[in-house]
PLY file of the C-alpha trace (Angstrom):
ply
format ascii 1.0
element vertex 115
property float x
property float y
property float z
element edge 114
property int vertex1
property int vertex2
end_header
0.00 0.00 0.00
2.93 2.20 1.05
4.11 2.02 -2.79
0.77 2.65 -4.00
0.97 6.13 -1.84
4.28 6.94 -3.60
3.89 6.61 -6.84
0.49 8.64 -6.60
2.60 11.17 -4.51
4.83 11.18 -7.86
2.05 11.68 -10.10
0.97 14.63 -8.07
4.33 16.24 -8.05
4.43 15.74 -11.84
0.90 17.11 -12.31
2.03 20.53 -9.44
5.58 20.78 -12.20
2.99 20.96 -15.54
0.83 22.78 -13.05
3.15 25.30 -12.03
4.87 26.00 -16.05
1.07 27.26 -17.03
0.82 29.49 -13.59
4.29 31.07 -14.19
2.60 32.17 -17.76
3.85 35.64 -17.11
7.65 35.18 -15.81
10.51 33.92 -17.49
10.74 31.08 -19.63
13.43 29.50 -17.51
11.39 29.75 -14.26
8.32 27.84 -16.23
11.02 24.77 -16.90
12.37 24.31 -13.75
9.12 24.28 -12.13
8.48 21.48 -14.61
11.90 19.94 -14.25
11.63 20.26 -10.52
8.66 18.52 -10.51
9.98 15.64 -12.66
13.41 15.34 -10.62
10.93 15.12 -6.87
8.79 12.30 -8.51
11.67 10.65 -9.96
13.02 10.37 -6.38
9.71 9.51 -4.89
8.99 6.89 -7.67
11.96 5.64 -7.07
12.03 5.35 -3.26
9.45 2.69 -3.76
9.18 -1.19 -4.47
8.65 -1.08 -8.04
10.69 1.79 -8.98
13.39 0.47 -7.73
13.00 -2.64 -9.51
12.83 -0.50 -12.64
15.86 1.25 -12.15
17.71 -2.37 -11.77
16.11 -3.09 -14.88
17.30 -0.16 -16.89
20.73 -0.97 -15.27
20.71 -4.25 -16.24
19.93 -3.21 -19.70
22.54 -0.65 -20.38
24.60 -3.83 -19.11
23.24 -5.84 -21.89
23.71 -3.42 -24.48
27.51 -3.06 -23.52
27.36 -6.84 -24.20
26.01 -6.60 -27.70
28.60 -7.25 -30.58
27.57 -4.86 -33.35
28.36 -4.88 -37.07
31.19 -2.91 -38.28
30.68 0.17 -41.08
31.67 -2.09 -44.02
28.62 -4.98 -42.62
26.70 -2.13 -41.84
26.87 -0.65 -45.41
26.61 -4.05 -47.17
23.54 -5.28 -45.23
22.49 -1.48 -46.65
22.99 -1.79 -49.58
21.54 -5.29 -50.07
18.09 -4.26 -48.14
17.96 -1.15 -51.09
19.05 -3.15 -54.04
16.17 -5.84 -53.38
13.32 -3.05 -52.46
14.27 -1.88 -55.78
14.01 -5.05 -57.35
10.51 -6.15 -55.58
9.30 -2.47 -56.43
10.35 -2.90 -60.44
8.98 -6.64 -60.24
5.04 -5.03 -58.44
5.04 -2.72 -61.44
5.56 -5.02 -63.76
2.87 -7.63 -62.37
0.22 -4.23 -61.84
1.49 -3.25 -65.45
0.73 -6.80 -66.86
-2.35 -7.21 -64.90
-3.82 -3.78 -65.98
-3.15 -5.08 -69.90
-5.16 -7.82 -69.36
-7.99 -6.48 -68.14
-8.36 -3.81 -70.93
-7.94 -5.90 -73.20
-10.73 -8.22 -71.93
-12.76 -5.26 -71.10
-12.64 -4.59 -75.02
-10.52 -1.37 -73.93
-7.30 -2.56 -75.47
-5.20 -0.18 -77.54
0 1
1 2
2 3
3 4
4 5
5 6
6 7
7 8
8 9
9 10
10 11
11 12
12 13
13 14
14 15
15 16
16 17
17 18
18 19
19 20
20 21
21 22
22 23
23 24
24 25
25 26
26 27
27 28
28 29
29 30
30 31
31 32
32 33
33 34
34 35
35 36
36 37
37 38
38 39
39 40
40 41
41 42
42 43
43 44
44 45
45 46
46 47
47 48
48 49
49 50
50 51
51 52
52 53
53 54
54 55
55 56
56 57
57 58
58 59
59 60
60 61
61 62
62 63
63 64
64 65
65 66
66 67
67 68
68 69
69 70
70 71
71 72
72 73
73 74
74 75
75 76
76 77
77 78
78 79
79 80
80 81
81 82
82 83
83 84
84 85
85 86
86 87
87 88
88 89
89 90
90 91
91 92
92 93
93 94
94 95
95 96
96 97
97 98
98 99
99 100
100 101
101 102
102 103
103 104
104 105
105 106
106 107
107 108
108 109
109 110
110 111
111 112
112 113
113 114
């Protein structure tokens, strides 16, 4: 229940930040994004405080750890694999019109429409 009480305490504090950009309409623009920003930085801390926010931020950790883990392609794999996905969108594209092309002779000509 506890959690439940914080992360609706962080959805208020998010709601006073938006809250509090519109009432500072008239001063600066820099006061209007820290209210906002200060709102977001006190309900990250509060969402964070509780059960499931903490599991979330061992989550994104974990993540960031698994992306350091990834092997990705080089340039030269990266340009081939490119190249290869362009080359055969060209070639499917070329091959539709042809079919649509062939297709649309057909049925003008059995429509009587042919030239």
């Amino acid at each position: 229940m506890a959690d439940k009480i914080k992360l609706f305490v962080a959805f208020l504090l998010v709601v006073a930040g938006i809250a509090g950009f519109y009432y500072l309409s008239d001063s600066a623009a820099v006061l209007r994004l820290a209210s906002v920003l200060v709102g977001l930085l006190l309900a990250t801390g509060m969402a964070l405080s509780s059960g499931p926010g903490r599991v979330f931020f061992a989550f994104g950790k974990d993540s960031v750890a698994e992306a350091k883990r990834v092997v990705w392609p080089s340039r030269k794999e990266t340009l081939q694999t490119t190249g290869v996905v362009i080359l055969f969108a060209i070639t499917m594209a070329l091959f539709l019109w042809a079919v649509d092309a062939g297709l649309m002779l057909a049925v003008n000509g059995l429509m009587g429409r042919g030239e």
